[in-house]
N, C-alpha and C positions, 0 to 999 in steps of 0.2 A: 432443423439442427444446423447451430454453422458448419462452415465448409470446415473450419478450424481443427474441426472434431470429428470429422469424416476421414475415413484409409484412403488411400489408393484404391485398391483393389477393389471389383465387386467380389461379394461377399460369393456369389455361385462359384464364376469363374475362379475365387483362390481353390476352394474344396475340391473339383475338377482336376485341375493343377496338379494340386496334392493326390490326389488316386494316383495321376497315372505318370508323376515320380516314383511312388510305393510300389506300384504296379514292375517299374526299371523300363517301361517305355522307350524312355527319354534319358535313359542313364548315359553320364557323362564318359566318352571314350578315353581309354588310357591313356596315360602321358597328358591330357590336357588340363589346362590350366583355367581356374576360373577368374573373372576381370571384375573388384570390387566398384560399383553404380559411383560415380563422380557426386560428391555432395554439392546438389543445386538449392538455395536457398529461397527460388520460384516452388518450390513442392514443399517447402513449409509453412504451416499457420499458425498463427500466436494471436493472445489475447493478454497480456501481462498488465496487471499496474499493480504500485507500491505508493503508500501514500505515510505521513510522519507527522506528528503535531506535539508540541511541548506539552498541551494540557488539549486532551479531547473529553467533551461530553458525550455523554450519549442514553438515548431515551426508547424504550422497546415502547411501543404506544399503537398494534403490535410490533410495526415495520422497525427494526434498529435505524435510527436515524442519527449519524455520527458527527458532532460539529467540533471545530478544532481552531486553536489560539496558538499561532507560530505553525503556520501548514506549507506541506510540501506536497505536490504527487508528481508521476508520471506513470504515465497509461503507454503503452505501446502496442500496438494490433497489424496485424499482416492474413489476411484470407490467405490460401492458397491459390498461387499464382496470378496474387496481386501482384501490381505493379503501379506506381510505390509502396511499400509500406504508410503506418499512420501514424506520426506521435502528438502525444498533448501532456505539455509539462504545466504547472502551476508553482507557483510560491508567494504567500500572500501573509497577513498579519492575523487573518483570522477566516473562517470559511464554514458557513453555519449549513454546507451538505448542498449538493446541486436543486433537491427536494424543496428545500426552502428557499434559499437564494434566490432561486428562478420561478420557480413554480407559485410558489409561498408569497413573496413578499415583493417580487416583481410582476409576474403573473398574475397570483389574483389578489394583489393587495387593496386594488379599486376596479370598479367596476369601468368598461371602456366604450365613454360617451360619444357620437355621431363624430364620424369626421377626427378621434381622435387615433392614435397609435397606443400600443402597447405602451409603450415610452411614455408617451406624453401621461398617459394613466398612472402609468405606476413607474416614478423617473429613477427609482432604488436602483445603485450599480455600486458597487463592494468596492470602497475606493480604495481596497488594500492589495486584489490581486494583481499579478502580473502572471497571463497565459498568455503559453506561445502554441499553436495548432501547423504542425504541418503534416500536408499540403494543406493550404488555407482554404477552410469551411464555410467561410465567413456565405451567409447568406441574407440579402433583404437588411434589415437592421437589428438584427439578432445579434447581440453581442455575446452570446452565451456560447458562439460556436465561431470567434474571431477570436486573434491575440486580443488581448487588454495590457493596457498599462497603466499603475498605480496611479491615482489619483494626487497622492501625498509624496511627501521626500521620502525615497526609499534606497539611495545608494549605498551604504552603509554606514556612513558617518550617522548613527541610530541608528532606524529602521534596515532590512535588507529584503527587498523582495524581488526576485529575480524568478525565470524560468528560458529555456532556450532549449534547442534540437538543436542534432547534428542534421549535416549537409543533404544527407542523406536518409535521414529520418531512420534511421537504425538506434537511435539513441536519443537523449532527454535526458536535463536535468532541472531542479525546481530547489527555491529556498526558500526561508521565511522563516527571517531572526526577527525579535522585535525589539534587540537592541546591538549593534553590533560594532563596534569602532575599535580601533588601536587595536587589535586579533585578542580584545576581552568579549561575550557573549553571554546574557543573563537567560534567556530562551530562545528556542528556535529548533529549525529541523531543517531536512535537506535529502534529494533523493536524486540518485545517478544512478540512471539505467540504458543499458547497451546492449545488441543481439550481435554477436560473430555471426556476419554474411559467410563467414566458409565453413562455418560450421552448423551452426540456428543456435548455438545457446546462448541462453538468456541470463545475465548479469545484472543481480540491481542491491545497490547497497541505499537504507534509509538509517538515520540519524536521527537523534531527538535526543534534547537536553534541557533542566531547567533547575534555578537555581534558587533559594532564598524560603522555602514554603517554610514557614514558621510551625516551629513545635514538632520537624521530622524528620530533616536534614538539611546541609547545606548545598549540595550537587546530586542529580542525580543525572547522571546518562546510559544510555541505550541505543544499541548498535542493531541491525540485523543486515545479513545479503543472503539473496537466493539465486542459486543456480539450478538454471533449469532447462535442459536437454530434450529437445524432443524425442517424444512418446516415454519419456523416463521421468524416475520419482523426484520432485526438486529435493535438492540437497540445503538444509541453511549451516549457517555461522552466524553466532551470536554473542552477545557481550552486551551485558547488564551492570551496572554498579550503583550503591550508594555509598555514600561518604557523609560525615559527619562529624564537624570540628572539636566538636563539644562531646566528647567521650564519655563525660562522666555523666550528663543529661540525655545522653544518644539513647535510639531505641535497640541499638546492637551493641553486642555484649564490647566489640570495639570499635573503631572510631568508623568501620565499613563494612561493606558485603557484596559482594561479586559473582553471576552468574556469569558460566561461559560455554559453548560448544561449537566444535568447528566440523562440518560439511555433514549433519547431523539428519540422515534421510528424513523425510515427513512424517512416514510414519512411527519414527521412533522418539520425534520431536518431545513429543508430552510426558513420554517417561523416563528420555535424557534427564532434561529438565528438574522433575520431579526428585530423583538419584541420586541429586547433589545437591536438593536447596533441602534436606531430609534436616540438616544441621542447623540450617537457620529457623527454622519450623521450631526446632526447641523454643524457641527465645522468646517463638510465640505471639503474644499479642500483636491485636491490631496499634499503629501508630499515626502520631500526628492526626490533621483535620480528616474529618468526615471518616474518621477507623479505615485509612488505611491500611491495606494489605497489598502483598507481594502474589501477583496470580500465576498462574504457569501458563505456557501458551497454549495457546488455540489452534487447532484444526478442524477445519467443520467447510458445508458446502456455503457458497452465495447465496443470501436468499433471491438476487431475481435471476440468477442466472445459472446455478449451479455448481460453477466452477469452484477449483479448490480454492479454500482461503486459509492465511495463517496471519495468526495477531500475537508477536512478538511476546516476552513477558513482559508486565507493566507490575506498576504500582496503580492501584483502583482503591478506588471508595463506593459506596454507592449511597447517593444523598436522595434516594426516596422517599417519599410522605408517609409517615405513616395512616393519615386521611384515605390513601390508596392503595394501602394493603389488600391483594387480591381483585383489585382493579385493574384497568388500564391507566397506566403511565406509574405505578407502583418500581416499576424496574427502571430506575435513571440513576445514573451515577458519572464520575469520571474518570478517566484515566491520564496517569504521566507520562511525558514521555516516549508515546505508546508508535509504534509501528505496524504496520497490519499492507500484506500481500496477497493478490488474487490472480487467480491467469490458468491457461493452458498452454501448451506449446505441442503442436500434432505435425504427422506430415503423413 
């Protein structure tokens, strides 16, 4: 189990403790005053990442394997009484899942003849990300576990793909517009995230927007942040919208539609949600390409690790064959927009 996710205390020694407080053993003498423990941010562990994509696919085949056009993330992880923390931000133009990217098309795209490298076999490197890793991981010639930088023009004048850490690795932030100039933006996403050292919570707001999908709307965007305290429930804030020029053509009764919830505990996430798109549900049908629909979020465990996850609301389609109906890879579809958060924060 990580440390992440381990007490303080052993588990004997609390119950001990606890008798022979009950017991009044050790009861506190009159008049005196108790001294609340100084918040040390060495006795916290985190594992947080938030990740954002204007248009992500995704394919159960079984393992959910998620790839995204206009990507952002940032991961941040601290063991207990690590010293540094860890951050790894990304922002890139497209990003087809670390599974494939690496594994997949760099890994085993060719087989790796006498005397060659990894590299040399399979020379595949995603000329669109920019990752920043600190402290720097960089080992051997593994580029999967160093900054990168784009290969292409990516300042903004067009393209934007940036990623960076603070000084201190308590923070990260990551972008990936794929069009971005004069403060206009066609898609893209974007993720800032930050731990208060005098506190341990955890701050991370993700963005995602995209524009022009014919036959649905003209904008849509999608907000989420999650705070998240340790040993406590993350709270989110959200904000969803579409919009749609063409009123009389639109798939809403007017010209938009609007989801929102502010510091909205976890568990109560899906049925917020739910309580207030009851209106829009009238209106009903699916829209636009591949039947579109508006989904409510997600709460559910990681599949490799457990931890809690949540996936923003989106707009989804699912464009599965029907060739593989009740098969594998039957479940593939996309989403807009989409945002999706994973982590613990323990101490």
């Amino acid at each position: 189990m990580p440390r992440t996710l381990r007490s303080s205390l052993v588990p004997g020694v609390a119950v001990a403790a606890s008798l022979v407080l009950a017991a009044g053993a050790l009861a506190t003498p009159a008049g005196a005053t108790t001294t609340k423990k100084k918040f040390d941010i060495n006795e916290v562990g985190y594992n947080e990442a938030m990740r954002a994509g204007a248009v992500e696919t995704y394919a159960d085949i079984p393992r959910s394997i998620p790839e995204n056009v206009a990507y952002s993330r940032v991961s941040l992880i601290k063991d207990i009484e690590e010293t540094p923390p860890r951050c790894w931000a990304d922002g890139a133009g497209y990003w087809l899942s670390e599974e494939v990217e690496e594994a997949v098309i760099k890994g085993g795209a060719a087989p790796i003849s006498e005397g060659q490298s990894q590299t040399d076999a399979s020379p595949y490197d995603n000329p669109t990300i920019s990752r920043t890793l600190r402290p720097d991981a960089s080992t051997g010639d593994g580029k999967a576990f160093s900054d990168r930088t784009p290969k292409l023009p990516s300042n903004g004048n067009g393209p934007l793909w940036t990623s960076s850490c603070t000084s201190d690795f308590f923070g990260g932030a990551g972008e990936g517009d794929l069009f971005s100039a004069s403060g206009a933006k066609i898609a893209g996403s974007s993720v800032i995230s930050q731990v208060d050292k005098t506190t341990g919570v955890y701050t991370s707001t993700g963005r995602a927007y995209i524009t022009g999908i014919s036959g649905a709307f003209d904008t849509m965007t999608s907000l989420m942040q999650v705070v998240h305290a340790p040993n406590q429930e993350p709270k989110i804030t959200y904000r969803m919208a579409f919009f749609d020029s063409n009123a009389g053509k639109s798939a809403f009764a007017s010209d938009g539609v609007e989801f929102f919830g502010s510091a909205v505990p976890a568990s109560q996430l899906v049925e917020q949600f739910n309580s207030q798109s009851k209106a829009f549900a009238e209106q009903g049908a699916a829209f636009g390409p591949a039947g579109l629909q508006i989904f409510s979020p997600s709460v559910y465990p990681d599949q490799d690790n457990g931890r809690m996850t949540i996936t923003a609301p989106a707009a989804a389609g699912n464009l599965g064959l029907a060739s593989r109906a009740g098969t594998i890879g039957q479940n593939f579809g996309a989403r807009f927009a989409t945002i999706t958060w994973t982590g613990d924060n323990a101490s």
